[in-house]
N, C-alpha and C positions, 0 to 999 in steps of 0.2 A: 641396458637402459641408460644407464651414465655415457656412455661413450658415444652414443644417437643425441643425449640432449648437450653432450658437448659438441658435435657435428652442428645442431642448430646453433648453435650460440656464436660458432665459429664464421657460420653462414653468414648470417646475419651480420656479423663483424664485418666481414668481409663485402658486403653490398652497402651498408654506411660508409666505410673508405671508399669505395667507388662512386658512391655519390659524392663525397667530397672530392674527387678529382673529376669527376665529369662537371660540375661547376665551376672550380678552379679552372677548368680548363675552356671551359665556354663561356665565360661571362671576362668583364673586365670590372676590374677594384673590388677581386676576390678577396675580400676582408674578412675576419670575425665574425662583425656583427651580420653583414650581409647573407655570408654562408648560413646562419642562424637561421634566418628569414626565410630561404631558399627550402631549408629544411623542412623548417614548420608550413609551407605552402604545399610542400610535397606531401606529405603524411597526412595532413588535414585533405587535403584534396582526394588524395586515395582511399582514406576512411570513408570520405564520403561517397564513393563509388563501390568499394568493395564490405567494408565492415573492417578495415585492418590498417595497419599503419605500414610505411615501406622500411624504416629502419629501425621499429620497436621502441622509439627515443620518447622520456616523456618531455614535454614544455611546461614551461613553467610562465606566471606572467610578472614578466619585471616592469620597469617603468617605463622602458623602451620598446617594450615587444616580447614579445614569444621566445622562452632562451631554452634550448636544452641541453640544460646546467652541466650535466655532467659530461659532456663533449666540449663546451664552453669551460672549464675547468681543464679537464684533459689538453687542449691548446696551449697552453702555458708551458704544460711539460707533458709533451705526447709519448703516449707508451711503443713500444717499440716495433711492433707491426703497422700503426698507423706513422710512424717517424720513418720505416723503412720504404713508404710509400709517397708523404706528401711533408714537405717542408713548410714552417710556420719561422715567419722571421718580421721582425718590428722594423718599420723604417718612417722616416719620417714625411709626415704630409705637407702640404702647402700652408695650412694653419699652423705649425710648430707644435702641431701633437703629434704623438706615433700612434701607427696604425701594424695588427697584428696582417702581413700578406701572408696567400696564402698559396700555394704554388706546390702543380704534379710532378714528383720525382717516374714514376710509371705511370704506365699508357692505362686509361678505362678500359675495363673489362666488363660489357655488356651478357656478358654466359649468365650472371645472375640474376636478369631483370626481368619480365614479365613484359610483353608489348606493351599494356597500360601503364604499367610503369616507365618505362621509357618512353611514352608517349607523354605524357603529364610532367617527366624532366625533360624533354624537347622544346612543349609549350611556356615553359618558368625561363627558358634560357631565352625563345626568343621574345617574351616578354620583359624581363628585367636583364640580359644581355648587357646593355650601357648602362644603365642606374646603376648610381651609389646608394649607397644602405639610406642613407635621411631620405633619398626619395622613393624609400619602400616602406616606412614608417607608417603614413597614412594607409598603408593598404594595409598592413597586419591591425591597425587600429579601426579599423570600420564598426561603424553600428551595427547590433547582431551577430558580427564574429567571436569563434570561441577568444580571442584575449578581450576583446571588449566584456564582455557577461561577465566575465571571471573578476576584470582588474578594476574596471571603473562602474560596474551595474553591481555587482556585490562586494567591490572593495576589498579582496581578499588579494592584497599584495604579496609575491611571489610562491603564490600557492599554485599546485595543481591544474594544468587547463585540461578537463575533461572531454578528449577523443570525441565524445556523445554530443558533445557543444555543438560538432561538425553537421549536425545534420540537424532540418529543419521540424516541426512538428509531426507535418505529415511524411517524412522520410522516415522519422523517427517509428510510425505506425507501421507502415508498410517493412521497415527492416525488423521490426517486432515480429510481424505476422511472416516472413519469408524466413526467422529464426523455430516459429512456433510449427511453420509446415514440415521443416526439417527434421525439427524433435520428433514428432508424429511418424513421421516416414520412418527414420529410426528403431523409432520403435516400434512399427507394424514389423520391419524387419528383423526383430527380434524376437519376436514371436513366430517366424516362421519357422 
């Protein structure tokens, strides 16, 4: 049992790195913040298709946007499986700030993706492809998105964005009911 939920753990690890280099590697002014953004569009979007997130990551809402903290942490001083794979190096921008880039040492590995998931990272790259991170800001901010409800509709600064935000009333019933027919089935089949 230990050694299967270290194989998932591992999984997973290993499909979050690869999304960070199939970004880094399709978009241009692969930054920090930007890859942040990328993420939280990915996860949010597939929750909202499937019921699950793609790299298990929570968000959180900061002042800027959707951050998931502990990869946003991680960056600073990346651990050595993600160090062996994608370089994180500060250089300086046209404004006189530094900017964390963010650049693939290895090629994407697609073996771990799911069609919809690769199709859902296809459509993020050729949509924010040229955009820098401030002109993706407005879009993680929208009226009705999980960081808006969270950051500025209850004010709960760098708390928790709840996965559940992702979906609308009536998605919310219907994944209710498509979870309720499940259990049911389940359990006719446990009685057989």
């Amino acid at each position: 049992m230990a050694w299967g939920m270290k194989m998932l753990i591992s999984r997973e690890r290993e499909k979050l790195i690869n999304v960070i280099i199939y970004f880094a590697s399709n978009t241009q002014f692969p930054g920090k913040t930007k890859l942040c953004k990328l993420l939280y569009f990915l996860d949010f979007e597939h929750y909202k298709e499937t019921g699950r997130s793609v790299t298990g990551m929570n968000y959180y809402a900061w002042k800027m946007g959707p951050v998931p903290v502990s990869l946003y942490e991680e960056m600073d001083k990346p651990s050595l499986d993600l160090a062996a794979k994608v370089e994180f190096s500060e250089k300086k921008i046209p404004n006189g700030a530094t900017m964390l880039f963010i650049k693939p040492i290895r090629k994407f590995d697609n073996s771990y993706f799911s069609k919809r998931e690769m199709r859902i990272m296809k459509n993020l790259v050729r949509e924010y492809r040229n955009k820098k991170a401030e002109d993706m800001i407005e879009a993680t901010h929208l009226e009705n998105e999980p960081w808006h409800k969270i950051y500025v509709e209850q004010g709960k600064l760098q708390q928790l964005i709840p996965y559940s935000l992702a979906l609308r009333r009536q998605e919310k019933e219907e994944m209710n009911e498509i979870i309720s027919e499940r259990q049911a089935l389940i359990e006719h089949f446990k009685q057989i």
